[in-house]
C-alpha positions as CSV (number, residue, x, y, z in Angstrom):
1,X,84.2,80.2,99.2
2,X,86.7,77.4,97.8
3,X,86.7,77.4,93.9
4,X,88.9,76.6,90.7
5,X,90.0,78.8,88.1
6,X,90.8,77.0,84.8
7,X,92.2,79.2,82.1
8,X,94.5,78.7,79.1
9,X,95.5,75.0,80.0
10,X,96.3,75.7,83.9
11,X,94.2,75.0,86.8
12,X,94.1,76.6,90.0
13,X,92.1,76.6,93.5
14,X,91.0,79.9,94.8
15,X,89.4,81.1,98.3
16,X,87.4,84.4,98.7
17,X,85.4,85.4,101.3
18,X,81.6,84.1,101.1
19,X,78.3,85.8,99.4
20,X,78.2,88.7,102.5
21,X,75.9,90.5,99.7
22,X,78.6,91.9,97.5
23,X,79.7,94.3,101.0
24,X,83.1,95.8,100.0
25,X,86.4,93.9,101.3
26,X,84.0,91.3,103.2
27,X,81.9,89.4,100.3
28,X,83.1,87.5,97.3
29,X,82.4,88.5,93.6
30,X,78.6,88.1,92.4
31,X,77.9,85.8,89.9
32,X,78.5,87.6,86.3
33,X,81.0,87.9,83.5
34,X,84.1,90.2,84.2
35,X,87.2,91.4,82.2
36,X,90.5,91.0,84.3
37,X,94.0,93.0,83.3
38,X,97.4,92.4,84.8
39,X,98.2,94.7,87.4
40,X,100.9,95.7,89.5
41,X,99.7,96.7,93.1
42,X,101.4,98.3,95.4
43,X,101.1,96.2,98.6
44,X,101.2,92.9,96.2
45,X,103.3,93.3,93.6
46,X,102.6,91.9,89.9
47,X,99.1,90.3,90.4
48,X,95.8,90.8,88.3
49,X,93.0,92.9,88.8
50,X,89.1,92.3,87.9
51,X,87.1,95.4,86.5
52,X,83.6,96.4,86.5
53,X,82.2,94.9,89.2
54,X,79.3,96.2,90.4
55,X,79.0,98.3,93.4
56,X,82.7,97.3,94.0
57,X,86.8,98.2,93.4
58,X,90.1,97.5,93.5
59,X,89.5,93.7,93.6
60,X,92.4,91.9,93.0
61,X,94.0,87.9,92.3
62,X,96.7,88.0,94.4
63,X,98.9,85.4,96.7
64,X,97.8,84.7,100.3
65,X,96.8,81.6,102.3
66,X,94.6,82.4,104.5
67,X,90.6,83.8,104.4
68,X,92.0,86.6,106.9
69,X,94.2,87.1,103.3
70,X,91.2,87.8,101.0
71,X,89.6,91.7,101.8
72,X,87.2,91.1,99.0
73,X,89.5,89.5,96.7
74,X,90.5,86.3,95.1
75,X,93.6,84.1,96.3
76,X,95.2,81.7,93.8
77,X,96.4,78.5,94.9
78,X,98.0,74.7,94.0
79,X,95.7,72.9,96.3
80,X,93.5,72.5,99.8
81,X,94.7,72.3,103.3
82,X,94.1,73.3,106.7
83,X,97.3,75.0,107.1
84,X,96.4,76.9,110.6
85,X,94.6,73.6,112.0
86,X,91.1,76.1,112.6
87,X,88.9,73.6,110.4
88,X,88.9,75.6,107.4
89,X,90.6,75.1,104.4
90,X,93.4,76.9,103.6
91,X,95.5,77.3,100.3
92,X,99.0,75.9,99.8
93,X,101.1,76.8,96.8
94,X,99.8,80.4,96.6
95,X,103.1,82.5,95.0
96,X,103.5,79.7,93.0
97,X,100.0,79.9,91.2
98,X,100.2,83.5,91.3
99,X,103.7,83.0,89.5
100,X,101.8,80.6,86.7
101,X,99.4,82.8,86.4
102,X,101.3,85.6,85.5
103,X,103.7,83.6,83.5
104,X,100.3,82.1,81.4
105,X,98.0,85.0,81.4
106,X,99.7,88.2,79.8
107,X,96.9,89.4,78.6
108,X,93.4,90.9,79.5
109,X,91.2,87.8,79.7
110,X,87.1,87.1,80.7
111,X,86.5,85.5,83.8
112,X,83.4,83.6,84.7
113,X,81.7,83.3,88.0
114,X,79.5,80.7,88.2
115,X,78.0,78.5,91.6
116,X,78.3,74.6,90.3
């Protein structure tokens, strides 16, 4: 699932997984309101993490490239490519969104997901 995340005068791409019917580490976040905290993970470092999903945990906006990157969670990027050449678009730029993120977004914020 590609998408945008446009907070506090930066904007972002992000990739997560598709609708697998909210199955944990396989399916992207259901549509809803959700508070989101910076967090520091242990396999990925300073990153953010969103709370109170439903039927779901430890999901996380983090760097990565890749869909095989995702587990259930949300990558931040600068843009679209096919990096791997496997017809799926891939995100480029990803430490360095993360990096803006974290330098933008200090504290807890709301986050909105919404199909257009």
């Amino acid at each position: 699932t590609l998408g945008y995340l446009l907070a506090d005068g930066i904007e972002l791409t992000t990739l997560e997984n598709p609708w697998l019917d909210n199955e944990r580490r396989i399916s992207c976040i259901p549509e809803g309101k959700y508070k989101v905290i910076p967090h520091t993970s242990p396999k990925f470092g300073p990153c953010f993490w969103v709370q109170d999903v439903p039927g779901r945990s430890a999901i996380l906006f983090h760097a990565g490239n890749y869909h095989a990157d995702t587990l259930g969670c949300v990558l931040v990027g600068l843009e679209y490519d096919d990096l791997n050449k496997d017809g799926y678009a891939d995100l480029v730029g990803s430490r360095k969104a993360l990096k803006e993120m974290l330098t933008s977004l200090k504290e807890p914020f709301e986050l909105v997901v919404s199909s257009l």
